[in-house]
N, C-alpha and C positions, 0 to 999 in steps of 0.2 A: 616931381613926384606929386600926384595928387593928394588932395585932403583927407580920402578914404583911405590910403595906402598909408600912408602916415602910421599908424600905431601899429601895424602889422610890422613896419620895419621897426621899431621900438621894440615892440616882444622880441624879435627874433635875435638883435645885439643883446638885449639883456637879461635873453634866455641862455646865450650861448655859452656862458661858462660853464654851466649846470649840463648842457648833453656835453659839453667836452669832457667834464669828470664822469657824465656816465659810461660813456666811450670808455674812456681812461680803466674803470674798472672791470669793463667787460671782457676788455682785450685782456687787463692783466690775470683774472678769472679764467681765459679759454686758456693761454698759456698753461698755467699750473693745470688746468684740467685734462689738456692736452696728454700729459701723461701717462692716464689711466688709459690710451688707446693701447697702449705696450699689454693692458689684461686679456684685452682680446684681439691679438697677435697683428696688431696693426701698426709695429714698431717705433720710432720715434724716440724721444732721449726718455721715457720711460723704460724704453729697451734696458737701459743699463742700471734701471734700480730695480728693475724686477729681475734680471740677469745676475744684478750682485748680490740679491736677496738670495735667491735661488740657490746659488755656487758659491754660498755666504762669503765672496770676495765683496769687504764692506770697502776696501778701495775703490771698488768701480760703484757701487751703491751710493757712495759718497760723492765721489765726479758725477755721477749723473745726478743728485740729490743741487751739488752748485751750479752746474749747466743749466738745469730748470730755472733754478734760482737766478744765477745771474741776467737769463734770456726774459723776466718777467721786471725783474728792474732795469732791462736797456729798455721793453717797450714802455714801461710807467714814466720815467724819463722823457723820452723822446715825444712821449704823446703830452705831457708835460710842455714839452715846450712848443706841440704844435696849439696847443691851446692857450699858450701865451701870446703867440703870435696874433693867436685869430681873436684873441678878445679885445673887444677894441679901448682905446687909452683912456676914457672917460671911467669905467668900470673895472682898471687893474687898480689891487691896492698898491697907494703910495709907497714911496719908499722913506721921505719922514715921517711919519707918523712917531707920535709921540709916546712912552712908553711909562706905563703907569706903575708906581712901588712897589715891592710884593707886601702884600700884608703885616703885619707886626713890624713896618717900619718905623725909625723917628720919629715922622710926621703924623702916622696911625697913635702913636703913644702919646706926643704933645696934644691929639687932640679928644680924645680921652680922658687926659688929666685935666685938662680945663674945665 
């Protein structure tokens, strides 16, 4: 790799967590937005919360209401983990990392009173 190329590759690793969370929330954004094509009869799992609104069957309102729901946490997940993968090991956080006292600890109080 040349000397000019050099930081371009630097941005680009330790830009890359940052578009994978924006990824991450766009996909999970069209998902749930996805459903409003059901307004203008363009079907989809919005089909059954505007259907069970409509036919006030809140059973089916409901199943379509967790369907969305759960189809928006398999992609956050999944994209979740493609962005784990893709980031590279210098730049995941640790997994020791050290864990600090919550406030109005012992140690907070001992050192106060001195």
């Amino acid at each position: 790799m040349t000397f000019a190329r050099r930081p371009a590759a630097w941005g680009c690793a330790s830009g890359l967590p940052f578009i994978m969370a924006g990824i991450r929330t766009s996909a999970v954004n069209v998902v749930a937005t996805a459903t409003l094509a059901a307004v203008v009869a363009w079907g989809g799992l919005g089909r059954f919360i505007l259907d069970g609104f409509g036919l006030q069957d809140y059973p089916m309102l409901f199943a379509g209401a967790v369907m969305v729901a759960v189809l928006s946490l398999i992609v956050e997940f999944s994209l979740a983990g493609v962005q784990r993968l893709s980031t590279p090991a210098g730049l995941r956080p640790s997994k020791t990392t050290q864990k600090e006292e919550p406030l109005g600890s012992s140690l907070d109080t001992a050192a106060v009173a001195a």
